[in-house]
N, C-alpha and C positions, 0 to 999 in steps of 0.2 A: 504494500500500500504506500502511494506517497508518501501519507501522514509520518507514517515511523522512517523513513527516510530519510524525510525532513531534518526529524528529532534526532536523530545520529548523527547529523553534523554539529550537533550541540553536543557539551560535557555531560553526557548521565549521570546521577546521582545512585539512580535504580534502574539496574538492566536484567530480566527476566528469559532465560530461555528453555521453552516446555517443561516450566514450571508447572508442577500436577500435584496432584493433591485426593487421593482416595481415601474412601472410609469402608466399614465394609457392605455397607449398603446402597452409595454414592459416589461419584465422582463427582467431588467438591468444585476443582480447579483442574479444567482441561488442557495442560498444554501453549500456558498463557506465556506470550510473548511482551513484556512491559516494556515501556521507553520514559522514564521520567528525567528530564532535562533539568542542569542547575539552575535555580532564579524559579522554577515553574511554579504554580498552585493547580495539580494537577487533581483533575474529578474524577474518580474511579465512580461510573456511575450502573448502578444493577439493582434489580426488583430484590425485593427484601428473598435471600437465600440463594441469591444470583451466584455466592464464592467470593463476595468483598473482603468480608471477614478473615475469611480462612489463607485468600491471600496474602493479604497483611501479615496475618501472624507466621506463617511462612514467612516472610520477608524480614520478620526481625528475628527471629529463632525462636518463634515461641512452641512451637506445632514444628515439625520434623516434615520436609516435603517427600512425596512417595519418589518422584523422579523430577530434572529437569536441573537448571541452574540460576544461582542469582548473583549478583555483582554487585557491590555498594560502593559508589564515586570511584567505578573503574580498578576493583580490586575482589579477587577472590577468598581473601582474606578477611571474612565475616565478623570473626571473634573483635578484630580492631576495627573494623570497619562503624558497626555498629555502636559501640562509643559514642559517635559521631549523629547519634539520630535520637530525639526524643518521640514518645508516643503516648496516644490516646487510645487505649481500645477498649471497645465498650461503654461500662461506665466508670468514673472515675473514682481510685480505688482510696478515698480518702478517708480517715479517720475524723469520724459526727461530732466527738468530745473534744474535738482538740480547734482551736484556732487555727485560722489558714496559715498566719505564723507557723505556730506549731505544728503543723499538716507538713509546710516546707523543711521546718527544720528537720523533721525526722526522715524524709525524702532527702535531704540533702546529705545523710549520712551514707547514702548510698552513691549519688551521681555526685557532690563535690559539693562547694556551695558557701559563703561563708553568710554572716548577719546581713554584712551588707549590701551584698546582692540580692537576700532573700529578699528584702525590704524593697532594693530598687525592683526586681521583677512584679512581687505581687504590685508596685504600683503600677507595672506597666502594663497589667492588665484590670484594673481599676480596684483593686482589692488593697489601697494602701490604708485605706482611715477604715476599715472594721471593727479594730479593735477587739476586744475579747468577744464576740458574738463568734457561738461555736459553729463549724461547718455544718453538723447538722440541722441549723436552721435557716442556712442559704437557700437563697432560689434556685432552680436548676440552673439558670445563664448563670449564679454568680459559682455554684460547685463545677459547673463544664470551665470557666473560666480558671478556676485553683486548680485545674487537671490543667492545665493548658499551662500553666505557671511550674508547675512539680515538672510537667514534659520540659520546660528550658529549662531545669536546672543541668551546669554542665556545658553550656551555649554552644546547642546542636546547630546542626547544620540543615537537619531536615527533620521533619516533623510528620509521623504519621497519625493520622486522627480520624476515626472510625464512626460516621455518624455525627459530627459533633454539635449538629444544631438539631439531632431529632427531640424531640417531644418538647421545644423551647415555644414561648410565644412568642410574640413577631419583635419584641423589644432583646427580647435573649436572642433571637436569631441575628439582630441589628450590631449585638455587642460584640458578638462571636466572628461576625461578617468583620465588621470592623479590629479587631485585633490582629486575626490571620492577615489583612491588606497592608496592618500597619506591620508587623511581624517581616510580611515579606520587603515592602517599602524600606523599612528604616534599616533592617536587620539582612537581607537580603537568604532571609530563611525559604528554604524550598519545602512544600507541601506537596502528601499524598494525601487525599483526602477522599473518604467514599461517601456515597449519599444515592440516596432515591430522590431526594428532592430538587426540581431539575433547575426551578424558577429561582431559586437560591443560590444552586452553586453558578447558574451560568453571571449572576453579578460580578462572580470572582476570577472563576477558572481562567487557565491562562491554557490550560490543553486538557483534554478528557482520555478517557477512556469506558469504552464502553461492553460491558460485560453480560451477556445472557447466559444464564442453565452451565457457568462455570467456564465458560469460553469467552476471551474477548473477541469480540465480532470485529473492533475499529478504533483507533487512533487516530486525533483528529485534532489540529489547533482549534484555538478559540475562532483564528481569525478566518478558518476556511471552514467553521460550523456557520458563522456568519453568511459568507458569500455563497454558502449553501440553500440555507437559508431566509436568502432575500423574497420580498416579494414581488410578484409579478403577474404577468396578463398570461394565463396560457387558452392557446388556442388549437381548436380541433377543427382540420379542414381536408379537403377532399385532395389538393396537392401542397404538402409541407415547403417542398422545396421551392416551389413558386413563391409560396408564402414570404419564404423568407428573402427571397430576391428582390419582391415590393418592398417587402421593410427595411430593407439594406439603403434601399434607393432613396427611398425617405428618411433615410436616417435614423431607423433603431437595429442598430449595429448589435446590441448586447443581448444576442436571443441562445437556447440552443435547442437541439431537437431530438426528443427521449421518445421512441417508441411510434405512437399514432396522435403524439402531440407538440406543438414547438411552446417552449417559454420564452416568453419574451421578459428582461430585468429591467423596464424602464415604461415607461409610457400608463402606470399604474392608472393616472389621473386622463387618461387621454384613451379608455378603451373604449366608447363610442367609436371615435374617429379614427381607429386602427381597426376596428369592425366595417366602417363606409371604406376607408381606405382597399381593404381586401376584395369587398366585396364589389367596386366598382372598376378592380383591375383583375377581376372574372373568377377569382377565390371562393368555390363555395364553403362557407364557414357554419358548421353544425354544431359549436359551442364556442363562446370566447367570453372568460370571466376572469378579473382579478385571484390569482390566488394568492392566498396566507400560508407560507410554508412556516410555522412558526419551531421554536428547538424542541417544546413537548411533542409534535408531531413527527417528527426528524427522529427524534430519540426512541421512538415508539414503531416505527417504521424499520427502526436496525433491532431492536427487541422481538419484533416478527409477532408482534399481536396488536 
């Protein structure tokens, strides 16, 4: 596929080769092929049971893969590699009695960490003035957020995080949306990130990947899910390629032609008059309508339901 072509001319962080993953009554993860590039916020994105899960945990060494290979920033050498990467999976595994303080400090006994970074991180995920208010009465944005704080301790380099805005309401989703942009922004941290939520992560993502029944189907930038995408005038008519030699003439250059229909990417506001247009240079035309290719429909299309 282009897409992961593309992505090889870039420095991987995380590179996957027929990565699998069986149980004994499933094949979790088929033979997945990953590309995550440095700098990326990449959307691993699949129907709840898709094998998001189970890849990740493969990929930090949590779960043992049946067969295949994985590479972290260009080294087969796992054990130091991963060092290098903080994570969220699942949910986050904090201790309810203890202050987010306290949550860090005992986190920090294991990835490094001193006072005064615990301090600067949790402010940098907005967790500095709580003061003794125990974890276990945070809201879920602000306990996904102390998972997110415990994952930098150690100042990875990539972050993987599983889910991290599900069952959030739209203000916890805003906070979480915002952290990861600034994370990546200021901190130049690379994300793998999985989700079913599609309207959400496309605010972010910088490249996707898209997962069905434990197979990745497609690898895909943000900016060529875009130009995918776009909307347009498609039309159905009795000779295409005529079609498109009127429109050329006239001036909509930007069409292409899939099947028993041509899209045209321009003229959205002007399909009247590219309907007269066709029709009065001898085009019979048996459907011509604006279509909305939108990324739920796109994503839904590669998911094969």
């Amino acid at each position: 596929m282009q897409e992961v072509k593309t992505q090889q001319t870039r420095e991987l962080v995380i590179e996957t080769q027929a990565l699998s993953k069986r149980f004994p009554n499933k094949l979790a993860v088929n033979a997945m092929d990953m590309h995550v590039a440095k700098g990326a916020i990449y959307g691993l994105i699949g129907k709840n049971g898709a094998g998001k899960t189970t890849a990740m945990k493969m990929i930090l060494g949590i779960i043992p893969a049946t067969s295949g290979e994985v590479a972290l920033f260009g080294s087969k050498d796992l054990k130091s590699q991963r060092t290098r990467i903080g994570s969220l999976i699942e949910n986050p595994g904090i201790y309810k009695n203890c202050t987010a303080f306290e949550n860090m400090k005992r986190f920090s006994m294991i990835a490094g960490g001193t006072d005064e970074e615990i301090r600067s991180l949790l402010a940098f995920v907005g967790l500095g003035n709580v003061g003794s208010k125990k974890a276990g009465d945070f809201s879920l944005g602000m306990k996904q957020r102390l998972g997110i704080a415990i994952s930098l301790l150690g100042n990875p380099e990539l972050l993987v995080l599983d889910e991290p805005i599900n069952g959030l309401d739209p203000a916890g989703i805003k906070e979480i949306r915002d952290l990861i942009l600034k994370l990546n922004g200021e901190r130049g941290v690379t994300f793998l990130i999985s989700s079913h939520l599609l309207d959400e992560l496309g605010k972010i993502a910088t490249d996707y990947g898209i997962i069905n029944d434990g197979k990745l189907v497609e690898e895909i930038s943000a900016g060529e899910l875009a130009e995918r995408c776009r909307d347009g005038v498609r039309v159905i008519a009795d000779d295409l390629e005529k079609a498109a030699a009127i429109l050329s003439q006239n001036g909509f250059t930007d069409y292409v032609i899939k099947k028993k229909s041509l899209l045209l990417h321009e003229g959205v506001d002007r399909s009247a008059d590219i309907n007269e247009l066709l029709v009065k240079n001898g085009v019979r035309v048996s459907e011509l309508y604006v279509h909305n290719n939108g990324f739920e429909e796109y994503f839904i299309k590669r998911l094969g339901r």
